[in-house]
N, C-alpha and C positions, 0 to 999 in steps of 0.2 A: 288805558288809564292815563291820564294828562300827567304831563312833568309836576306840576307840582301839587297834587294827591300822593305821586308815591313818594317824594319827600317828606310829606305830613306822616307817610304812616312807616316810613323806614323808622326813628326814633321806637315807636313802639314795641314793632319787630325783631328790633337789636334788644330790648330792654326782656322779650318775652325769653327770647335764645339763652341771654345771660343768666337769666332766671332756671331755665332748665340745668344750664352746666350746674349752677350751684346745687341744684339737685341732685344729681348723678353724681358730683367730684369736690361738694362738700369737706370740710375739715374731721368730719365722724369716718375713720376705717372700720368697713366691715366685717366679721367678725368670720364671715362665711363669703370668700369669693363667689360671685354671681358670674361671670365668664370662665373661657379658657379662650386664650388668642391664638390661633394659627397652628402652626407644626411646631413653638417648641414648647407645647404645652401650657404657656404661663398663665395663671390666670389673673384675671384685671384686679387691682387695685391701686394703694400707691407704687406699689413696684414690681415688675417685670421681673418672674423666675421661672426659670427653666427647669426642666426633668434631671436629676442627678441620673446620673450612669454607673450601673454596677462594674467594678474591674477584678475584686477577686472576693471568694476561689470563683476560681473557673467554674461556668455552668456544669452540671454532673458532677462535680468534683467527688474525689473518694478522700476524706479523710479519718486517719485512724485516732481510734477512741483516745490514746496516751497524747497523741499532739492535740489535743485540747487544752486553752480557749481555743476557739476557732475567731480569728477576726477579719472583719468585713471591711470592705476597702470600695469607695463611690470614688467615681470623678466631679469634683466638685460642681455644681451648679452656676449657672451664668444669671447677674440679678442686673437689674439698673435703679433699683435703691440702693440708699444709703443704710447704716444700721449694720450690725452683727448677721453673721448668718445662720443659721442653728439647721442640723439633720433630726430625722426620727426615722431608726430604722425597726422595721418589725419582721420577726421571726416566727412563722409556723408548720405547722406537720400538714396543712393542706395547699395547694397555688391558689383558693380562695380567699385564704387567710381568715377561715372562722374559726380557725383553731390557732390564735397565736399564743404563742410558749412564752415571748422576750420581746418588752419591746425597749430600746433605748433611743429615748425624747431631748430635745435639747440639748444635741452634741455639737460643741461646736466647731467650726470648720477649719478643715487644718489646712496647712501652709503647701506649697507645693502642686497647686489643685486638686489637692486629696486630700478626704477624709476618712479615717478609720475607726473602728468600734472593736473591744473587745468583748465577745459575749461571755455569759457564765458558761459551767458547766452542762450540754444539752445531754440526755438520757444517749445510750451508745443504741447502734445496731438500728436507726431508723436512718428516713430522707426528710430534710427541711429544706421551707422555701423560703426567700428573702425580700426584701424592696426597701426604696429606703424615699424620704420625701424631702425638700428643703423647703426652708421656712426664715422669710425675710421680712420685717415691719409687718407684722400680722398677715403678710401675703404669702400664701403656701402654693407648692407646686402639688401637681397629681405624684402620689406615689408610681416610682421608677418602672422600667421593665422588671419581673421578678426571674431569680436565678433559684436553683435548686441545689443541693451537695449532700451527702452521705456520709453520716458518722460510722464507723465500724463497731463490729462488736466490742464488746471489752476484753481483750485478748490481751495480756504481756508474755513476753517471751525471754526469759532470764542470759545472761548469757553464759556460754559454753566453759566447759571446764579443760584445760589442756592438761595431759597425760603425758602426753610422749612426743617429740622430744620436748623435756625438760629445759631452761634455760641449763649454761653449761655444757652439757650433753655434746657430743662429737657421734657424729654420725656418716652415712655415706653420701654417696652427690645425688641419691634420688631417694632421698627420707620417706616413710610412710607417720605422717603428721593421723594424730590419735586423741580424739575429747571424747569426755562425758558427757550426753545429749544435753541440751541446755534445758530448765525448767518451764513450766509454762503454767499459763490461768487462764479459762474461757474457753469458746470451742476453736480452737487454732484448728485451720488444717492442715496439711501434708508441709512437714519444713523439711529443709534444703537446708546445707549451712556452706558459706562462703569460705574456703581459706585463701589468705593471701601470706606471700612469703616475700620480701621487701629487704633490702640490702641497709635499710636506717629504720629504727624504732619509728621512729615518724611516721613511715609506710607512705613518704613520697616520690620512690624507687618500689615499687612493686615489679622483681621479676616472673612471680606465675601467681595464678589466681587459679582459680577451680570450684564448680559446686556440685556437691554430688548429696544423693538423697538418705536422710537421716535414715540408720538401723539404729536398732534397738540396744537403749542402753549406752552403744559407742559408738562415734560413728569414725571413720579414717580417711583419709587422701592421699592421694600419693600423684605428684609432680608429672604430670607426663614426658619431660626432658631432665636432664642429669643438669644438678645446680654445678657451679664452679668448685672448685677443686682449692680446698683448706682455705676457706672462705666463713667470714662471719654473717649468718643471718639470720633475719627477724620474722614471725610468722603470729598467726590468729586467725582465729574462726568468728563468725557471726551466725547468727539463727535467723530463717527469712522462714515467714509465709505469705508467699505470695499471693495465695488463695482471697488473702484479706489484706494485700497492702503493709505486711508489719513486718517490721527489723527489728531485734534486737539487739542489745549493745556487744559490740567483741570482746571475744574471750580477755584473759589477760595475757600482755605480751611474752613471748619466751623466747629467748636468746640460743642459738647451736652452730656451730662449726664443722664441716665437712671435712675430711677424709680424703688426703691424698692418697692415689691407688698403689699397692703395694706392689715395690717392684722387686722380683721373684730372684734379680741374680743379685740383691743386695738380702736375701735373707737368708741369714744363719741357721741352716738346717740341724734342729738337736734331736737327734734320733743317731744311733750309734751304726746298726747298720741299716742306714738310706741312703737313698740316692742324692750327689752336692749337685746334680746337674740336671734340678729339675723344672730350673726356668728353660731351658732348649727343648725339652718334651713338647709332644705336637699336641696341639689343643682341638681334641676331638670329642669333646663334652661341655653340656651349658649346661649350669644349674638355671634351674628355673624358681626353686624357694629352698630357704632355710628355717625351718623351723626347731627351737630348741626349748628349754626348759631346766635349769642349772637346779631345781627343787627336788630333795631328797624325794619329798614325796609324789614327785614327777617321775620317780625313777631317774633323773638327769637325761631326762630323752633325748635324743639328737635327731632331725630328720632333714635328709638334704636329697629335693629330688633330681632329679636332672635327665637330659636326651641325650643320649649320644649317636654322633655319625657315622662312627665306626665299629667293628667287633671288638668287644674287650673279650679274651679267650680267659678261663680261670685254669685255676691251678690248685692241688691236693695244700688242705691245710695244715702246713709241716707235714706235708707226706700222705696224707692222708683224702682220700679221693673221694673219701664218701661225704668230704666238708668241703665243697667246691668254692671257694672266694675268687671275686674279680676284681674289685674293687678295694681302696680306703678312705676315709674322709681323712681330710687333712683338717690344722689349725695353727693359723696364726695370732699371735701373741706379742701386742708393742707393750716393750718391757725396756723404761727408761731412753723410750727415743728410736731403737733398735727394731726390725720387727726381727721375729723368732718365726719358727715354722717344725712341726712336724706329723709324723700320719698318723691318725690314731684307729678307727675300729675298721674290721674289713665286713665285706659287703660280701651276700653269699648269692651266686648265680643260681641258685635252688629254690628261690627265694625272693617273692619280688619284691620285700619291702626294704626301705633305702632310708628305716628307721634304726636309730641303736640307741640300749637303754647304758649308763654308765656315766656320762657325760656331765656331771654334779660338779658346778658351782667352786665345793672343795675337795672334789676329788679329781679331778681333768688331770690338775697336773700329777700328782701322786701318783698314780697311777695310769699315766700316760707311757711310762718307760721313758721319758726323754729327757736329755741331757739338761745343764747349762740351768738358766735362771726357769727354764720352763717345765724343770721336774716339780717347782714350789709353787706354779701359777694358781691362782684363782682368781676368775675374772669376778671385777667390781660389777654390778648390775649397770647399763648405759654403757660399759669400758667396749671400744670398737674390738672385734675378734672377725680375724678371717676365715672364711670355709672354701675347699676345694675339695677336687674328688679326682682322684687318679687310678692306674692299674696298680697292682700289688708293689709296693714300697717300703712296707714294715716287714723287715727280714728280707733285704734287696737279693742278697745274695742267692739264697734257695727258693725261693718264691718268685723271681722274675717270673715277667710275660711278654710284653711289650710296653714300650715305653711312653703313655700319653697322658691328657691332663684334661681337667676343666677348666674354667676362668676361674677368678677367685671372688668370693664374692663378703663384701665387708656389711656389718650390721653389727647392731647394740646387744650385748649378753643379756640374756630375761632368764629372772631368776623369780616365782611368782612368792617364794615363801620371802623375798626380799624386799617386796613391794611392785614388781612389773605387774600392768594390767594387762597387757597384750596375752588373749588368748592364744591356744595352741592349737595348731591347724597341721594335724597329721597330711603329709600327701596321699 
């Protein structure tokens, strides 16, 4: 083609070209993208958007039915228009999304580059899936990668009742902590419940924690190390099932004080004839439990069981051989600051139970035989009482055998016609 033919027809050329832009990029925006550009999705119009990104909940997520709303959280979208930005996200029971529940259209784009949605209430106990789109001067982007998560059944779990100890309450350095099982609705499974015991109501000093698995009715804990010694602390339980994700709220707080260990050559033995030198006694016996019952119609049981290392030999009761005793329980008694101590029932070597009935509430001291403020005792229900077990000491003089002891073992008086819930658990 000669130089100046394609001069002639360049003009034309140019005029045909501009003529198509006008067509394609026109002042009319389309109503319906006809492209998508590249890898970030956008599709052509007047403005370049890109694919929002889901950020929470995490894909699978387990959330339970009580923390509803659930809300949905994108990474905002990258645009090169001008104009507001707006999301629409849709929520359904399939990853096809023929089944959408929720959809929320024209949300607008929040600050931070994220955007959040909060959804209504979705039915409990199913999986939804999610995606979310942006939309910029009539130019939308494809709906997002989709993410999925799990609402729980409709389960609440009440929280726990505390029993024992009481705020108040003075106890020993390795308390057994005691609720009433916490309530519940829906099919929970198998709960657990948390205690935690904490040096500040706050519970930002947590010295022990523990979870141990709901019985029936009440459930207990008990510390596996000895707390501090005449010390204030603060304790509560929570309800978990794990099964399904759910907590419920903790018990209410209660307040108790430990128990300094009572020491043996500052207690004032009232018993007339006993032995004063019963802290030197070799300690050849452990209790292992204390169970009691200060209830008339417990009979005032006492049961203290215990091992011993050595032979405790018996001896005729006042005389008499065919009532063989080895043994007495002992009790201690703080009375105005003071502790007190004396032996009360004897234990019969013919005989293997390490149970005695008498031991009421308001007969202990009446008829304990013992001296000083501890002939008029009755312990207050939660009032600390000490238990030991020695050889023969009531009537020292004619009843000697040898001379040995248990450790002593400190815990709250239960009296059930008083109010204590703590069952009684014969050895």
């Amino acid at each position: 083609m000669s130089t100046g033919l394609f001069r002639r027809l360049l003009p034309a050329a140019a005029t045909a070209c501009a003529a198509a832009i006008v067509i394609a990029c026109g002042s009319g925006t389309p109503t319906q993208p006809s492209s998508v550009s590249g890898a970030s999705g956008a599709v052509a119009g007047t403005a370049s958007v890109t694919t929002p990104q889901p950020l929470q909940p995490a894909d699978a997520a387990q959330i339970q039915d009580a923390n509803q709303p659930v809300t949905l959280v994108i990474k905002n979208a990258a645009v090169t228009g001008s104009g507001a930005t707006t999301y629409t996200f849709e929520v359904a029971t399939d990853s096809a999304f023929s089944q959408v529940v929720q959809t929320k259209a024209d949300v607008a784009e929040g600050s931070g580059g994220q955007t959040s949605v909060a959804l209504a209430t979705l039915n409990a106990n199913a999986t939804y899936y999610w995606h979310a789109q942006a939309k910029q001067s009539g130019t939308s982007s494809p709906f997002g990668k989709a993410r999925s998560f799990k609402v729980g059944p409709d389960i609440t779990l009440g929280a726990p009742v505390p029993l024992d100890p009481l705020t108040g309450a003075q106890t020993t350095a390795r308390p057994t902590f005691t609720i009433q099982d916490a309530a519940r609705t829906g099919p929970a499974g198998a709960i657990t419940y948390q205690f935690d015991i904490a040096t500040d109501s706050g519970f930002s000093s947590i010295v022990s924690t523990g979870t141990v698995a709901e019985s029936p009715g009440q459930t207990t804990f008990t510390p596996p190390v000895d707390l501090g010694a005449n010390q204030t602390y603060y304790w509560r339980a929570t309800a978990i099932d794990r099964s399904n994700s759910i907590s419920g709220n903790p018990s209410a707080t209660q307040s108790f004080t430990t128990s300094q260990v009572i020491d043996l050559s500052k207690v004032i033995v009232s018993y007339t004839d006993a032995p004063s030198d019963i802290a030197s006694w070799k300690q050849t016996a452990t209790i292992e439990a204390v169970e009691q019952d200060g209830s008339a119609a417990a009979n005032g049981i006492m049961c203290i069981s215990f091992s011993l290392s050595d032979y405790w030999p018996s001896v005729g009761f006042f005389g008499d051989d065919s009532v063989p005793v080895y043994a007495n329980q002992w009790y201690f008694a703080n009375i105005g600051g003071q502790w007190y101590g004396g032996p009360g029932e004897y234990l019969r070597s013919d005989r293997s139970s390490v149970c005695k009935t008498g031991q009421g509430t308001n007969s202990i001291g009446p008829d304990g035989g013992w001296t000083g403020p501890m002939r008029s005792w009755a312990p207050k229900v939660g009032e600390l009482v000490g238990y030991m077990i020695s050889t023969p000491a009531r009537n020292y003089s004619g009843m000697h055998t040898i001379n040995e002891r248990s450790n002593i073992v400190i815990q709250p008086w239960r009296d059930t016609s008083q109010g204590s819930t703590l069952r009684l658990r014969k050895p």
